[in-house]
Backbone as CSV, one residue per row, in Angstrom:
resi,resn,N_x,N_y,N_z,CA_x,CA_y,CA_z,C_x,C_y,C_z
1,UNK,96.144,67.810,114.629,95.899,69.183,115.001,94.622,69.648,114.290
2,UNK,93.835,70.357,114.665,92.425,70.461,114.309,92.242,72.332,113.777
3,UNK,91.344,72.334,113.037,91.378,73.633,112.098,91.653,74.888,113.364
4,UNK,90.896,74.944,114.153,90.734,75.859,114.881,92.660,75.931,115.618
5,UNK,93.281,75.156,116.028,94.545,75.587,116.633,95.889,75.824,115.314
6,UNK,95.096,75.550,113.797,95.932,76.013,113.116,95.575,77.392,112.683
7,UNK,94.305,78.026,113.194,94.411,79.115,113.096,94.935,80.121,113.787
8,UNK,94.474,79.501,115.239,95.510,80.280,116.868,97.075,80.240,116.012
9,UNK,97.686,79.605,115.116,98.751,78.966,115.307,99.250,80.166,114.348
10,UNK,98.404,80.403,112.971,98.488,81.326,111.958,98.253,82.625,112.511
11,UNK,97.654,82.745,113.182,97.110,84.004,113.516,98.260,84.515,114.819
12,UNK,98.845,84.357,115.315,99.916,84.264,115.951,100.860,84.691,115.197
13,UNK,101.653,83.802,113.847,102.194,84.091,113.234,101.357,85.804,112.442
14,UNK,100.905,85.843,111.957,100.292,87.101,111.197,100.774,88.191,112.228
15,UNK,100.331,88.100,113.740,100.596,89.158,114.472,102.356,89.595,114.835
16,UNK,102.544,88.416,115.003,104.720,89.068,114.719,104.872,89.698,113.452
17,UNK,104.094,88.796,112.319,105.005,89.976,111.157,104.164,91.299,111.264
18,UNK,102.910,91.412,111.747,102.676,92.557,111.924,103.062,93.609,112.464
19,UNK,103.726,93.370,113.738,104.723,94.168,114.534,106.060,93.917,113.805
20,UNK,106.801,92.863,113.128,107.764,93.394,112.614,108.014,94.791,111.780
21,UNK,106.719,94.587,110.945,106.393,95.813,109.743,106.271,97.127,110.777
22,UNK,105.716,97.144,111.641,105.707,98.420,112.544,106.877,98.495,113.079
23,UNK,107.970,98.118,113.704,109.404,98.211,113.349,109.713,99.317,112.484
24,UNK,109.962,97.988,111.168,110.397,98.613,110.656,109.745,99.761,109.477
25,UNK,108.508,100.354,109.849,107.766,101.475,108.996,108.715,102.541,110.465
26,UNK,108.694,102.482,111.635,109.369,103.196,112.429,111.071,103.654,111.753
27,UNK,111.611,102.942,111.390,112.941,102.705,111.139,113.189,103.432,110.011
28,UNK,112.296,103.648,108.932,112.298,104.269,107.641,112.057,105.673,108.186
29,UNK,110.869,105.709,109.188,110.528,107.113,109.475,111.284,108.260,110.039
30,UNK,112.362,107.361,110.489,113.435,107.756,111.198,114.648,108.464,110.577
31,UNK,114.472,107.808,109.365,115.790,107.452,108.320,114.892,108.863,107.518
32,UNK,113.734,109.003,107.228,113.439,109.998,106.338,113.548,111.556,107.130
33,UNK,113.602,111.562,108.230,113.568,112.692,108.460,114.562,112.646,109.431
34,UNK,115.211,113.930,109.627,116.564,114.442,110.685,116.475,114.139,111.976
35,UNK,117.282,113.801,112.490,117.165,113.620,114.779,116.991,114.990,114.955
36,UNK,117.721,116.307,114.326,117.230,117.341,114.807,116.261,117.953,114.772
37,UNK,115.742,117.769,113.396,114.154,118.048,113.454,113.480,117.699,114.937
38,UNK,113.496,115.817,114.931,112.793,115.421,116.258,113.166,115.646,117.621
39,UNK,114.164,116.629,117.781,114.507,117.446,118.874,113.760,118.784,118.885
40,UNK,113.531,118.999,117.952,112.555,120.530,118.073,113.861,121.724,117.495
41,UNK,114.393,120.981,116.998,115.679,122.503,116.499,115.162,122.734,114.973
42,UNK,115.053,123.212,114.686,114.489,124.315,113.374,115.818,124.014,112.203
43,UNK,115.197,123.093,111.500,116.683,122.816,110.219,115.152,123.173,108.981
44,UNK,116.027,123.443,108.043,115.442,123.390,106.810,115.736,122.346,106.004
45,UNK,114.581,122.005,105.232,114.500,120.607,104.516,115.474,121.165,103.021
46,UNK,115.951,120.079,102.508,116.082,120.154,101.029,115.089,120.609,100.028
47,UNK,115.398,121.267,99.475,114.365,121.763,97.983,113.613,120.826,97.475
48,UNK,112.765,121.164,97.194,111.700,120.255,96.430,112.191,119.788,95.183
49,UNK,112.187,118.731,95.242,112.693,118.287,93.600,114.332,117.657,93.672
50,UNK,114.790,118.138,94.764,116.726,117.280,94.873,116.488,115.980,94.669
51,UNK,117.314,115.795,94.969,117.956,114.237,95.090,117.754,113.740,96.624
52,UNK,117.972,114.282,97.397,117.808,114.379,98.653,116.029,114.472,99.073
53,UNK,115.554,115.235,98.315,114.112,115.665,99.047,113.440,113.961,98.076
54,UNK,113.866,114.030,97.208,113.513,112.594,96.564,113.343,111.683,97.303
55,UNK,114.906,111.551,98.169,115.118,109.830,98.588,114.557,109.731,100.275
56,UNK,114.483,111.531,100.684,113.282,111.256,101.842,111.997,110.945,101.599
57,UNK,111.505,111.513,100.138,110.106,111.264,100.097,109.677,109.617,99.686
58,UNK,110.743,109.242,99.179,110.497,107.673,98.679,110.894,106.445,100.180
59,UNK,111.747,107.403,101.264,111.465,106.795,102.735,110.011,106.724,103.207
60,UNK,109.603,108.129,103.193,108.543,108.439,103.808,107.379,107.717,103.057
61,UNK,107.347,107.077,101.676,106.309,106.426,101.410,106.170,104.845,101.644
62,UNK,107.417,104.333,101.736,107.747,103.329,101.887,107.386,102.678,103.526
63,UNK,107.982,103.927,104.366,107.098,103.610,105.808,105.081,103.788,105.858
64,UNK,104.970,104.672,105.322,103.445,104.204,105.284,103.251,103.346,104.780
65,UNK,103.709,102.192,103.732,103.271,101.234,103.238,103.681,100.136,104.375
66,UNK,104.589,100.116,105.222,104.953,99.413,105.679,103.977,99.320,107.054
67,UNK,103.100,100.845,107.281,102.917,100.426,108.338,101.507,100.190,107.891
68,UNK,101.204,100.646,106.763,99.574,99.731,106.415,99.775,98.058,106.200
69,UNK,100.594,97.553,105.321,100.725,96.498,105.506,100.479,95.630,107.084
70,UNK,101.524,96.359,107.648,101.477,95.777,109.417,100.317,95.902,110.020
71,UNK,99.252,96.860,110.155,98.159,96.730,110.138,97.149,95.523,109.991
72,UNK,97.243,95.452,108.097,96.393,94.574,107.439,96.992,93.254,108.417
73,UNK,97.991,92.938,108.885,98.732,91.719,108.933,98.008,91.636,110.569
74,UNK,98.508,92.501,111.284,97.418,92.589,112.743,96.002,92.168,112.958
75,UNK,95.334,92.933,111.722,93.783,92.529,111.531,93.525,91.337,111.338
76,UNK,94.545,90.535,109.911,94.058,89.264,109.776,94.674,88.500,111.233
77,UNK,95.481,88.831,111.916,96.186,88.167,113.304,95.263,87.900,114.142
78,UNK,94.709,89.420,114.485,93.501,89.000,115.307,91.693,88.122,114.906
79,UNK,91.815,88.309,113.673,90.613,87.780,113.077,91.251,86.157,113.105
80,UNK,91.861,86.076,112.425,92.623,84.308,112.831,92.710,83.582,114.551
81,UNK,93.096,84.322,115.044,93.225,83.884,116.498,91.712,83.857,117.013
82,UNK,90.903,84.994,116.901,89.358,85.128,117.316,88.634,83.537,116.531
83,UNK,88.707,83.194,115.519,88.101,82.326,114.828,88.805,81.397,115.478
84,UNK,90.287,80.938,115.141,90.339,79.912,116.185,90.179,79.645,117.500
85,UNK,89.598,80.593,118.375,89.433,79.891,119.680,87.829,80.159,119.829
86,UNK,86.967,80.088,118.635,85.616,79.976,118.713,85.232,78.444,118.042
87,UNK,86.618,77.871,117.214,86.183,77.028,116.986,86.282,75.677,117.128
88,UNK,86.120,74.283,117.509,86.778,73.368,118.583,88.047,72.972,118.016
């Protein structure tokens, strides 16, 4: 197998876990904030500083990391796949 189809091969791989991570940065985002909120019904959040406003805000950071990660993982996906099919 020759450099270039182990990169198609890597770069392939890079792009699933990239969409896995977008998953699941979705899944956290979900989990941090209410279904009613995302219905448009008017709830009030927990106080700043609970226990509660805590363990949404440590969701809510955890999905942005997840979905920068998935990103970075996309970029190198497509930069891997582009290089391997430029190169024989």
């Amino acid at each position: 197998m020759t450099f270039g189809k182990w990169c198609i091969l890597a770069g392939g791989g890079c792009l699933a876990l990239g969409l896995a991570m977008a998953f699941l940065a979705s899944r956290y985002d979900v989990q941090a904030f209410t279904t009613r909120g995302r219905l448009g019904v008017f709830t009030l959040g927990p106080e700043e500083g609970s226990a509660e406003w805590t363990r949404r805000e440590h969701m809510r950071q955890r999905a942005d990391r997840c979905f920068w990660v998935g990103l970075g993982m996309t970029l190198l996906g497509v930069v891997l796949q582009t290089l391997g099919s430029l190169l024989p």
